[in-house]
N, C-alpha and C positions, 0 to 999 in steps of 0.2 A: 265690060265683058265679065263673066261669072267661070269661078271655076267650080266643076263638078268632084264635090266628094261623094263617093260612092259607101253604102252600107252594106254587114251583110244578113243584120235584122229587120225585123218591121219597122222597127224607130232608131231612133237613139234619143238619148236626154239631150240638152241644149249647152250645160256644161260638158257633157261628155264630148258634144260634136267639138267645142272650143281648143281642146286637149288634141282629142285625133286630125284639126284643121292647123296644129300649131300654134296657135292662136293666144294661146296661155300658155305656162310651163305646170301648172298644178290647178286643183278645185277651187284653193282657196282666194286665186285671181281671178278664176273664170267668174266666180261667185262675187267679187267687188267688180267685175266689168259690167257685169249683168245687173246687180242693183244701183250703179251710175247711169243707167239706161242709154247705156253704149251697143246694146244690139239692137237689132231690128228683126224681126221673123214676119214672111210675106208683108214686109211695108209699114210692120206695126210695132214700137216698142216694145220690147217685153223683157219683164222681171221677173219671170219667173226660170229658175235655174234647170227645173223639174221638166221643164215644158217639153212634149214629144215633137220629134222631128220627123215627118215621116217624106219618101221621096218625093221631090216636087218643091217639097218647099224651098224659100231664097231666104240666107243669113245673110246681112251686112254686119259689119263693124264699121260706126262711124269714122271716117278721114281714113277707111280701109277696104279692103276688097267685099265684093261680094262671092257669095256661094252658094252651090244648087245640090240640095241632096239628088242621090242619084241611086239606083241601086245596082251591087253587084252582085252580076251574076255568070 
């Protein structure tokens, strides 16, 4: 089951989502979780910190939950 975080821009960065998800306490973790390619974005590794999230997409953290961008409105 996925939980929905909700945004209230177009995107958000993928560190930044880590931070607003709890996920991390700071950048400089989100940024060693993400280059141990401990995330997933729609099903697929990724290493990149920068990368846009926009609603719709699914974050996994490996041996962790998943999440659904979601927008608020």
């Amino acid at each position: 089951m996925s939980e929905k975080i909700a945004i209230d821009t177009d995107y958000i960065k993928l560190d930044s989502f880590l931070k607003l998800a709890n996920l991390v306490m700071s950048g400089g973790e989100a940024k060693i979780v993400i280059q141990e390619s401990l995330v997933k974005v729609n099903g697929e590794v990724e290493n990149r910190r920068g990368r846009k999230l926009y609603p719709g997409d699914t974050i996994a953290l490996t041996g962790g939950s998943t999440f659904v961008i979601g927008r608020d409105e």
